[in-house]
GUPAMI-646703 format. One line per field, with one value per residue (C-alpha): x, y, z; residue in three letters. Coordinates in steps of 0.5 Angstrom, whole numbers, plus 500, padded with zeros to 3 digits. Example, Ala and Ser with C-alpha at 12.3 -4.5 7.8 and 13.67 -1.06 7.14 Angstrom:
2
c1 c(525;527)
c2 c(491;498)
c3 c(516;514)
rest c(ALA;SER)
//
This chain:
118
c1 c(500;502;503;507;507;508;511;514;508;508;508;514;514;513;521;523;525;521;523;517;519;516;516;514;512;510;513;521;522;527;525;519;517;515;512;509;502;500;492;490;484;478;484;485;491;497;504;509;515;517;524;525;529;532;536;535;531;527;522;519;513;515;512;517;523;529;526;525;529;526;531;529;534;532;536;530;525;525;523;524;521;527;521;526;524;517;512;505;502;505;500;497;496;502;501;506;505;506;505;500;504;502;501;500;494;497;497;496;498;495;498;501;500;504;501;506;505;506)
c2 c(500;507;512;519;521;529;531;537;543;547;554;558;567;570;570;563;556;550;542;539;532;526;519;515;507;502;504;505;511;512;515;518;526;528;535;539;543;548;550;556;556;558;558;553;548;550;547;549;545;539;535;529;524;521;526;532;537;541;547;552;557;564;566;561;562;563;561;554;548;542;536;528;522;517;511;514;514;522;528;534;542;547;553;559;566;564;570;569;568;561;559;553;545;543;536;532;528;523;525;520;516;512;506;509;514;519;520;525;525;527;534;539;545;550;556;563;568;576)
c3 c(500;499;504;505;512;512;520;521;522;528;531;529;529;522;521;523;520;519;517;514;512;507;509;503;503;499;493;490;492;486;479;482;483;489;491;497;496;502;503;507;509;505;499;494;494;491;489;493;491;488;487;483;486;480;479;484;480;483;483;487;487;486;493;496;492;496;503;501;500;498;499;498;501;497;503;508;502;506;502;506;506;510;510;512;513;514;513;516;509;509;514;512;511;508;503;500;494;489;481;478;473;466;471;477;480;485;492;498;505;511;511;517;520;519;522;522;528;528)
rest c(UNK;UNK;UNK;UNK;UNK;UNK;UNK;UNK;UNK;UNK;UNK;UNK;UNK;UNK;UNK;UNK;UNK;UNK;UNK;UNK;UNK;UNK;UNK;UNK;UNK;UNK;UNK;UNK;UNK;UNK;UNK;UNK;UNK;UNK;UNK;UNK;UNK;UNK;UNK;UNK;UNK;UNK;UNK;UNK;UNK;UNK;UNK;UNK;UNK;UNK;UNK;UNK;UNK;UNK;UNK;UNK;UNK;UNK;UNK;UNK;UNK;UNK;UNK;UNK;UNK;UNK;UNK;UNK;UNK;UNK;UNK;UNK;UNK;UNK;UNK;UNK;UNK;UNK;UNK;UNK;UNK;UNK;UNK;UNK;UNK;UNK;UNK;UNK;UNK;UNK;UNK;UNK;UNK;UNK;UNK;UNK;UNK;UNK;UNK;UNK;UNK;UNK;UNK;UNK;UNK;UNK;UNK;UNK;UNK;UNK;UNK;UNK;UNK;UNK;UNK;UNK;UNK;UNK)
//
């Protein structure tokens, strides 16, 4: 069974630092993408960052450019979200995911809470 448990959210003032982590079973973790989504409340999803862990590609939203690091160990089957400077607006839940593939649908995790304080 697939499963990606998403840990790390908590309470942190509007300047400080996070670590989101990704752990994915069920699957080689190798050759596969992975991306982080956050959702506010009353907002839709969006995408934060993604990496592929076959050769360590990786893309970040504009919004979060320079303040995140997304990193993946592929022995720990770990997907990491270093959040810096964290500003109020990332306040939200925080999903890690897996792209559908050609033989393969996708999958979500549960989500953290991230919540920035001023």
């Amino acid at each position: 069974e697939v499963q990606l448990q998403a840990s790390g959210g908590g309470l942190v003032q509007a300047g400080g630092s996070l670590r989101l982590s990704c752990v994915a079973s069920g699957f080689t973790f190798d050759g596969y993408a992975i991306a982080w989504f956050r959702q506010a409340p009353g907002k839709e999803r969006e995408g934060v960052s993604c990496i592929s862990s076959s050769d360590g590609s990786a893309y970040y939203a504009h919004s979060v450019k320079g303040r995140f690091t997304i990193s993946s160990d592929n022995a720990k089957n770990t997907v990491y979200l270093q959040m810096n400077s964290l500003k109020l607006e990332d306040t939200a839940v925080y999903y890690c995911y897996r792209p559908a593939t050609s033989s393969t649908g996708a999958y979500w995790g549960q989500g953290t809470q991230v919540t920035v304080s001023s």
